[in-house]
Residue frames as a rotation matrix with the C-alpha (Angstrom) as fourth column:
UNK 1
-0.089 -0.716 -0.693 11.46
-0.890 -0.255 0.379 35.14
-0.448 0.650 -0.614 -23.10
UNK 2
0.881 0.473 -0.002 11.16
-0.369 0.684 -0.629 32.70
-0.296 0.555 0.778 -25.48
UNK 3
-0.193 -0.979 -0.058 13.93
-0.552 0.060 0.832 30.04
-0.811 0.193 -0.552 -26.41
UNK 4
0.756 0.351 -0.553 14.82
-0.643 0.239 -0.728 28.73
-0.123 0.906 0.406 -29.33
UNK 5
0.737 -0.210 0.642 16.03
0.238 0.970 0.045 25.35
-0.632 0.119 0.765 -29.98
UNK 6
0.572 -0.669 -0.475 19.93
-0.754 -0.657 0.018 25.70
-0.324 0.347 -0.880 -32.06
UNK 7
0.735 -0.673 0.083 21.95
0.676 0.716 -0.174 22.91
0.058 0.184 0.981 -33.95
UNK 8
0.447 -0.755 -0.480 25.34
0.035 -0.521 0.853 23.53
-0.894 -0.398 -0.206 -33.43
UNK 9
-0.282 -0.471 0.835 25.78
0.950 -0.018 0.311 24.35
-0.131 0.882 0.453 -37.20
UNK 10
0.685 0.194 0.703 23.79
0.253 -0.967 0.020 27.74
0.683 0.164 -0.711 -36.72
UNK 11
0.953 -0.197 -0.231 26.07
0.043 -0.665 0.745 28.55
-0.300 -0.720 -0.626 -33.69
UNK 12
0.016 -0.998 -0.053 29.18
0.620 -0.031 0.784 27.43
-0.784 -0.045 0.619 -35.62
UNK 13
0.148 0.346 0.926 27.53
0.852 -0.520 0.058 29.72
0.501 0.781 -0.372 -38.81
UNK 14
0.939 0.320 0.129 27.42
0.221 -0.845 0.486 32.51
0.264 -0.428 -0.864 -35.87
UNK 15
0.555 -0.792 -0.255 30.81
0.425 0.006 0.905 31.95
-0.715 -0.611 0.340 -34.50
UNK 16
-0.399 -0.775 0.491 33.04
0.853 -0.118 0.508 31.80
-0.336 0.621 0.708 -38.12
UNK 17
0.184 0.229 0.956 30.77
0.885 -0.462 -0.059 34.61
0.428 0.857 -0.288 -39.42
UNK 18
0.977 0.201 -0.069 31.79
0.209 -0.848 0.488 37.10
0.039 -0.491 -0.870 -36.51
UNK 19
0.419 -0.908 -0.004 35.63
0.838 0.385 0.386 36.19
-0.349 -0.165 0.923 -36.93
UNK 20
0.952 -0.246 0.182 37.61
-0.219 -0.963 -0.157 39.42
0.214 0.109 -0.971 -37.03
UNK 21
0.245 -0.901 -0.358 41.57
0.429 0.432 -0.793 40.19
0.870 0.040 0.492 -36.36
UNK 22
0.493 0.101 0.864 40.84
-0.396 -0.858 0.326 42.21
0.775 -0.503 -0.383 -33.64
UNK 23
-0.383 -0.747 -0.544 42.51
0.081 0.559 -0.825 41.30
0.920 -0.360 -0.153 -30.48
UNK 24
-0.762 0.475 0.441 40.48
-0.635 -0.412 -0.654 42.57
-0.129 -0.778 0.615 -27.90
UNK 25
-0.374 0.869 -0.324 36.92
0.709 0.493 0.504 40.69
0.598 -0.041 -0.801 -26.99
UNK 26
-0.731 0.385 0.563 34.18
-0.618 -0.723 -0.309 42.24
0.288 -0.574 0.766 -25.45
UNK 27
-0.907 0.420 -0.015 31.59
0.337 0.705 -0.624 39.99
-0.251 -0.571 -0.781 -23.40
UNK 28
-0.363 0.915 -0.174 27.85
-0.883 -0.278 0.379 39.89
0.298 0.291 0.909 -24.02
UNK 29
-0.988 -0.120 0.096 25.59
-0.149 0.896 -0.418 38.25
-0.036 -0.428 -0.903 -22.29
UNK 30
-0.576 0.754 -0.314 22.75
-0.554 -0.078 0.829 35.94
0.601 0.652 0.463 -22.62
UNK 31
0.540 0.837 0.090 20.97
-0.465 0.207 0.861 33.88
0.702 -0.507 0.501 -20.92
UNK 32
0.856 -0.243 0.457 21.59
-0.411 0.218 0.885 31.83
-0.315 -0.945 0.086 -18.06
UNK 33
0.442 -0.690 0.573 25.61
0.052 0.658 0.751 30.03
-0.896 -0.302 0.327 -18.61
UNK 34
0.347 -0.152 0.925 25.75
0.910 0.292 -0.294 31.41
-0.226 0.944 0.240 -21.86
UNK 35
0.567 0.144 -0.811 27.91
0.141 -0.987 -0.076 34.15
-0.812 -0.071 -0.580 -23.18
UNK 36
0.372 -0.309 0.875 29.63
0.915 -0.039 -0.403 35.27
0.158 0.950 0.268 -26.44
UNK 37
-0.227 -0.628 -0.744 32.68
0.542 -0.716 0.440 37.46
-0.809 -0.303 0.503 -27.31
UNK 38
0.770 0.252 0.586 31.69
0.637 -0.282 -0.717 39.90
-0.015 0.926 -0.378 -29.80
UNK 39
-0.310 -0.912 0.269 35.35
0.907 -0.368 -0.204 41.69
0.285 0.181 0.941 -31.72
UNK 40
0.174 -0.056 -0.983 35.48
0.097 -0.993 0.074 45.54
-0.980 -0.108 -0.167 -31.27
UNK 41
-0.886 0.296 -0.358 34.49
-0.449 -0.354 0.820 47.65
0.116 0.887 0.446 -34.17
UNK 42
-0.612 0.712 -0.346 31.00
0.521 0.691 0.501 45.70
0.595 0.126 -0.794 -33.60
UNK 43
-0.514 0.483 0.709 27.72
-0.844 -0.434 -0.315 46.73
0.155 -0.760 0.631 -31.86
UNK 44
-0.831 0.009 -0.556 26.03
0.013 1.000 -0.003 44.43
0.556 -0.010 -0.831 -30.29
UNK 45
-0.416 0.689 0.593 22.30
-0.899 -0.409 -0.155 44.30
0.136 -0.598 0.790 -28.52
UNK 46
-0.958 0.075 0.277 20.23
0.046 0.993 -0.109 42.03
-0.284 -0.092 -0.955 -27.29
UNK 47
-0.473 0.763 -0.440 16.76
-0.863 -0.301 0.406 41.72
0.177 0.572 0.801 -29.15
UNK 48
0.225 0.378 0.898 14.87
-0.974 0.068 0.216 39.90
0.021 -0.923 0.383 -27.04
UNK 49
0.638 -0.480 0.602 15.88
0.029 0.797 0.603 36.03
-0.770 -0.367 0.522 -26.92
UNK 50
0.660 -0.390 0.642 18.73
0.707 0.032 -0.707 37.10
0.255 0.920 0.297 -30.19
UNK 51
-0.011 -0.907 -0.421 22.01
0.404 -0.389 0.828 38.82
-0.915 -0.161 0.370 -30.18
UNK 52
0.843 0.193 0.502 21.34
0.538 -0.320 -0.780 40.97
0.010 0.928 -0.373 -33.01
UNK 53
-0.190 -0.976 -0.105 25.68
0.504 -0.189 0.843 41.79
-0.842 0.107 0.528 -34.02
UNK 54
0.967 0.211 0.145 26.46
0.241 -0.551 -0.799 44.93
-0.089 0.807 -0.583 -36.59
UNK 55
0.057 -0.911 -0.409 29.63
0.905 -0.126 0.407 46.14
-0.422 -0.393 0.817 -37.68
UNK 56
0.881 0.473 0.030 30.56
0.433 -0.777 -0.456 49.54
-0.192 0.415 -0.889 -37.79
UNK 57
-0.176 -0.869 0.463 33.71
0.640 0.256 0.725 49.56
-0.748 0.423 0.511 -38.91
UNK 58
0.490 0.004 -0.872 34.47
-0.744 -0.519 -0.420 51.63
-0.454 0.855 -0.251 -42.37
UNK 59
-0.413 -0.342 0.844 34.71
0.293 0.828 0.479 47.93
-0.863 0.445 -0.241 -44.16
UNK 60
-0.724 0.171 -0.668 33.86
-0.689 -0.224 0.689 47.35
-0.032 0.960 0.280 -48.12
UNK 61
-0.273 0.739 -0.616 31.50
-0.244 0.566 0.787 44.61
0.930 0.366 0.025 -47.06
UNK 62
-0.597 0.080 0.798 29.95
-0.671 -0.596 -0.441 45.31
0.440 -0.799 0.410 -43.72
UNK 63
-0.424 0.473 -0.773 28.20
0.303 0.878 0.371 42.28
0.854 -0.077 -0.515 -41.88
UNK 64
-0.323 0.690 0.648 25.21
-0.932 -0.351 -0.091 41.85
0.165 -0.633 0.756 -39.95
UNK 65
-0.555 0.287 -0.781 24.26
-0.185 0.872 0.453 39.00
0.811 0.395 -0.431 -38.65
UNK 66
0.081 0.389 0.917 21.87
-0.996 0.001 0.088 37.59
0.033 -0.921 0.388 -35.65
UNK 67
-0.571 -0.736 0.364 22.68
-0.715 0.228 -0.661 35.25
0.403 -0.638 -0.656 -32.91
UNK 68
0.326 0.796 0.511 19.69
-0.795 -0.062 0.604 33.43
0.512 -0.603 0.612 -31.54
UNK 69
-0.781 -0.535 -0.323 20.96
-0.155 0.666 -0.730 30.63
0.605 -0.520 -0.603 -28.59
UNK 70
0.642 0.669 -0.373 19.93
0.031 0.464 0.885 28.80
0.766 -0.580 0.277 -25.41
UNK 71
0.302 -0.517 0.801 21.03
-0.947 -0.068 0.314 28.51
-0.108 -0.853 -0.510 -22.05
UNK 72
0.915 -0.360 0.184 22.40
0.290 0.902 0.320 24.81
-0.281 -0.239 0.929 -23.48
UNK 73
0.129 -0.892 0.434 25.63
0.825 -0.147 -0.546 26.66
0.551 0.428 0.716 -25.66
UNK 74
0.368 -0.605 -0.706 28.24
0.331 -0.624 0.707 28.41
-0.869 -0.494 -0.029 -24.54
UNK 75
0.684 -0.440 0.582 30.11
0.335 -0.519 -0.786 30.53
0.648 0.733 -0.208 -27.69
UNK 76
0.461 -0.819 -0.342 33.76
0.271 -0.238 0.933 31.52
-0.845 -0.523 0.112 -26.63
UNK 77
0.876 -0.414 0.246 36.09
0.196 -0.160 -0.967 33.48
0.440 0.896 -0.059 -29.24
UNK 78
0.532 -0.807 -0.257 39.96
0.231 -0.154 0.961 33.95
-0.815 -0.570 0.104 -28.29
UNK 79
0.745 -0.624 0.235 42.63
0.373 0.098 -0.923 35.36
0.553 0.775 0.306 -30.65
UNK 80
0.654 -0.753 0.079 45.87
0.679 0.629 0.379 33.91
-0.335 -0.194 0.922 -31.13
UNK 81
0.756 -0.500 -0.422 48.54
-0.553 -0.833 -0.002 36.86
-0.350 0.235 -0.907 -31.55
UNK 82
-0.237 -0.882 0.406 50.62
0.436 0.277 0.856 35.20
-0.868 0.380 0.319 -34.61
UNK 83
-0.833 -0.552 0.030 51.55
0.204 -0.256 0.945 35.58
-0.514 0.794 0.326 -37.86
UNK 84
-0.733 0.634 0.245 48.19
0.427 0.150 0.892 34.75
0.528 0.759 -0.381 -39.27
UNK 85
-0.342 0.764 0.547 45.60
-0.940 -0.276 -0.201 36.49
-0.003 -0.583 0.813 -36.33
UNK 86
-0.738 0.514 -0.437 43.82
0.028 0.671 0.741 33.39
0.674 0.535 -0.510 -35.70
UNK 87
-0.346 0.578 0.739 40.72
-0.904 -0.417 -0.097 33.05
0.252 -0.702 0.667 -33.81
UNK 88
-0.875 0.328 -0.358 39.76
0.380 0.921 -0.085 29.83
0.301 -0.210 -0.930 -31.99
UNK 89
-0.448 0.855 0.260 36.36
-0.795 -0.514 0.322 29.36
0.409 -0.062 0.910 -31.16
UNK 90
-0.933 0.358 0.034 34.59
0.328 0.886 -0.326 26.30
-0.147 -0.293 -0.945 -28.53
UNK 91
-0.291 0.918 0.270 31.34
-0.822 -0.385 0.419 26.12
0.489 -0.100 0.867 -28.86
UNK 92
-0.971 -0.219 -0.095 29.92
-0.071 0.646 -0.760 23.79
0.228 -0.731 -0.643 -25.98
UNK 93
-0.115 0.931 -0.347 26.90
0.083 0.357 0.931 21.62
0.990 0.078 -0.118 -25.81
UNK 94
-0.675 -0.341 0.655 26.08
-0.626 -0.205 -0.752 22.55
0.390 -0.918 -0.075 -21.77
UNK 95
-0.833 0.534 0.148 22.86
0.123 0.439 -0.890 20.45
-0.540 -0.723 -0.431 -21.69
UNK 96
-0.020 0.995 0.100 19.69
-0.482 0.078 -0.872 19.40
-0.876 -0.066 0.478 -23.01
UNK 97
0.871 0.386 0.304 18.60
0.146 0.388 -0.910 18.16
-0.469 0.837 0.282 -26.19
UNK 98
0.909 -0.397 -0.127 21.58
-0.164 -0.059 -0.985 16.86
0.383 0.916 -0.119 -28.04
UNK 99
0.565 -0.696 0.443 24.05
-0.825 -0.478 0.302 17.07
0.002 -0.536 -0.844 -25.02
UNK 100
0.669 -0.579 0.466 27.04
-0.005 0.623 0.782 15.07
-0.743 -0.526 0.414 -23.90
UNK 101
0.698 -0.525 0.486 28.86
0.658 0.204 -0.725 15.19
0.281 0.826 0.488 -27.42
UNK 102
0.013 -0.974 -0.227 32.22
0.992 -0.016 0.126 16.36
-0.126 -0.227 0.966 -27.45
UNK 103
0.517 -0.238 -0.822 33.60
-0.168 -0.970 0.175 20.34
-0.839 0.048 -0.541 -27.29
UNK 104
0.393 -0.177 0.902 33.72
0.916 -0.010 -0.401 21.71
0.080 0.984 0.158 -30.78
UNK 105
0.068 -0.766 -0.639 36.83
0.010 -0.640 0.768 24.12
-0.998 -0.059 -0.036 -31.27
UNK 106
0.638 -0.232 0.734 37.13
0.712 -0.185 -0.678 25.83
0.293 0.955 0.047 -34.86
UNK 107
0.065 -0.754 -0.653 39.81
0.588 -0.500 0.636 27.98
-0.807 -0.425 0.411 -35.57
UNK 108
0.556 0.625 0.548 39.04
0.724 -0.040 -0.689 30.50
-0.409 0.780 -0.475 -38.01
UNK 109
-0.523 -0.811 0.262 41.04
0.838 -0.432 0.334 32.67
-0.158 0.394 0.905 -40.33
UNK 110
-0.650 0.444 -0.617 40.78
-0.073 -0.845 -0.530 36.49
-0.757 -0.299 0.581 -40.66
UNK 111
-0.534 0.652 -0.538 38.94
-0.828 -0.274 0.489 35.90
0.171 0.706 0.687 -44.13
UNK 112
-0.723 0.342 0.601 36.30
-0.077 0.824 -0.562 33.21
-0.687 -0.452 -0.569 -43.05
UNK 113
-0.157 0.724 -0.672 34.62
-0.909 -0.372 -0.189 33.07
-0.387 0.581 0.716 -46.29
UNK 114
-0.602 -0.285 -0.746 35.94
-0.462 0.886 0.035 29.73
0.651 0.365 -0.665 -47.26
UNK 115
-0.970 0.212 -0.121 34.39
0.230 0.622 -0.749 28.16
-0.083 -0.754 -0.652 -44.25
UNK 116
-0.112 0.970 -0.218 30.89
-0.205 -0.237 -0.950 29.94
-0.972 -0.062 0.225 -44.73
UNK 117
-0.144 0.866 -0.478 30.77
-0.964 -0.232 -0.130 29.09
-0.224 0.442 0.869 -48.02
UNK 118
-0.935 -0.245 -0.256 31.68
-0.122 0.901 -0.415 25.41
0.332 -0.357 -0.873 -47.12
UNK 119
-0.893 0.449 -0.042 28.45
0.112 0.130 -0.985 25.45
-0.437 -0.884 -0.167 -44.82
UNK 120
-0.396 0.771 -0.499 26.50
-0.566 -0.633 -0.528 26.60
-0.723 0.074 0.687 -47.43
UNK 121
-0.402 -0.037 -0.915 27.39
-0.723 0.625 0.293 23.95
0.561 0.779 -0.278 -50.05
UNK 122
-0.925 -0.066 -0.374 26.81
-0.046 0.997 -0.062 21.32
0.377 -0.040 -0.925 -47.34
UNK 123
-0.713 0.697 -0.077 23.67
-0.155 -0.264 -0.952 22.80
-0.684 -0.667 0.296 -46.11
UNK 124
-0.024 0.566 -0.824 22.55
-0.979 -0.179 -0.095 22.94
-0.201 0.805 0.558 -49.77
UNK 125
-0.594 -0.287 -0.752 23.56
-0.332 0.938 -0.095 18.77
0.733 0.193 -0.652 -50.07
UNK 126
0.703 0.535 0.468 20.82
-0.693 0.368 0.620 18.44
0.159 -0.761 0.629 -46.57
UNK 127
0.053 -0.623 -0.780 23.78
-0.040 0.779 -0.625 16.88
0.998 0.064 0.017 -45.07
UNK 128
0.661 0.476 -0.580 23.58
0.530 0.251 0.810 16.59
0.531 -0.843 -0.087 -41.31
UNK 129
0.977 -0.169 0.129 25.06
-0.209 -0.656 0.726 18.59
-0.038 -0.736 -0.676 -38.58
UNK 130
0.541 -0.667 0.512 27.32
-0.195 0.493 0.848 16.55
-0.818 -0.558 0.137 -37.46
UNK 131
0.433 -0.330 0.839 28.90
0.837 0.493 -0.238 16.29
-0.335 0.805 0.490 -40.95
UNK 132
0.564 -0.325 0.759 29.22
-0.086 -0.938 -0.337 19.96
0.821 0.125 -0.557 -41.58
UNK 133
0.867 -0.351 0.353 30.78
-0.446 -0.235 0.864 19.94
-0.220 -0.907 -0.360 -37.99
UNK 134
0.268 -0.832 0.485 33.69
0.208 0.542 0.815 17.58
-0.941 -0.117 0.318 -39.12
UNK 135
0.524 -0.178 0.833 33.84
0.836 -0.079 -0.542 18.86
0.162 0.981 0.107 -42.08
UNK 136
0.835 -0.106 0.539 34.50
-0.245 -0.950 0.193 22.44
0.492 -0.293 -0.820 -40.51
UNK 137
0.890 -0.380 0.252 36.98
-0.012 0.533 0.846 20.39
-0.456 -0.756 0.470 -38.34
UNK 138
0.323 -0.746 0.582 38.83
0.363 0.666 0.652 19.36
-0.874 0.001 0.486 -40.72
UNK 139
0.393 -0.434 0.811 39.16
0.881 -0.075 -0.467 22.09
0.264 0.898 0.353 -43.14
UNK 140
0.268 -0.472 0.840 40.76
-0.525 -0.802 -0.284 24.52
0.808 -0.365 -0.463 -40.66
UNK 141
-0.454 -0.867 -0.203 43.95
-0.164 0.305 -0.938 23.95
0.876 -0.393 -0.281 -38.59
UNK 142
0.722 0.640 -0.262 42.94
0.386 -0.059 0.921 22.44
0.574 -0.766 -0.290 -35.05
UNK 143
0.623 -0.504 0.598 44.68
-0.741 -0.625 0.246 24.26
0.250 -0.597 -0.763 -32.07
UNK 144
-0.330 -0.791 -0.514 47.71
-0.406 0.611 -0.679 23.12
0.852 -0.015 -0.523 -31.03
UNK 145
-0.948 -0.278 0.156 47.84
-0.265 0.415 -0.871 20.52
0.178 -0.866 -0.467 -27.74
């Protein structure tokens, strides 16, 4: 199996772009220490070292996207049963290339367009990771405590 090498702007691009109101999770696993909730109403497969995520829902703008990771990230979704559905998300550097930096926690609303198209403006500006990352930070609510 081949890995592939991930800034933690494609995994926070994967995380906000699977964000759903669903309350359930469903586990999928990947490689070694790494797994990812994918909502219900989703299919999900693995395609060899990619997580290759459809929905099949009866939406007006159906999303597909693919996953590709390492055994260094971890991907965690949870939703918050309030007013607004939110969904937190950690994504966690576990090791190797890049490690030791802090656990990055987005919290993403049910419409998560604002944030993706945030990511795209700053991707278009070749601004660095780690900028988009605090940018994301800091334009959605951090969890409480």
């Amino acid at each position: 199996m081949s890995r592939t090498t991930l800034t933690r702007r494609a995994v926070m691009i994967g995380a906000i772009s699977m964000a759903c109101p669903a309350r359930a999770e469903t586990w999928v696993a990947f490689q070694d220490h790494l797994v990812a909730l994918v909502p219900p109403g989703f299919h999900a497969e693995m395609r060899d070292d990619a997580l290759h995520v459809t929905q099949t829902e009866a939406v007006r703008n159906p999303l597909t996207m693919t996953l590709r990771v390492t055994a260094d990230f971890r991907l965690h979704r949870q939703w918050f049963p309030n007013r607004r559905g939110d969904i937190r998300y950690t994504i966690q550097n576990l090791g190797g290339s890049g490690s030791g930096g802090p656990v990055h926690e987005l919290r993403a609303m049910r419409n998560a367009q604002a944030p993706l198209a945030l990511i795209a403006q700053r991707q278009a500006e070749s601004r660095p990771d780690f900028e988009i990352a605090l940018d994301l930070l800091s334009s959605v609510r951090r969890p409480p405590g």
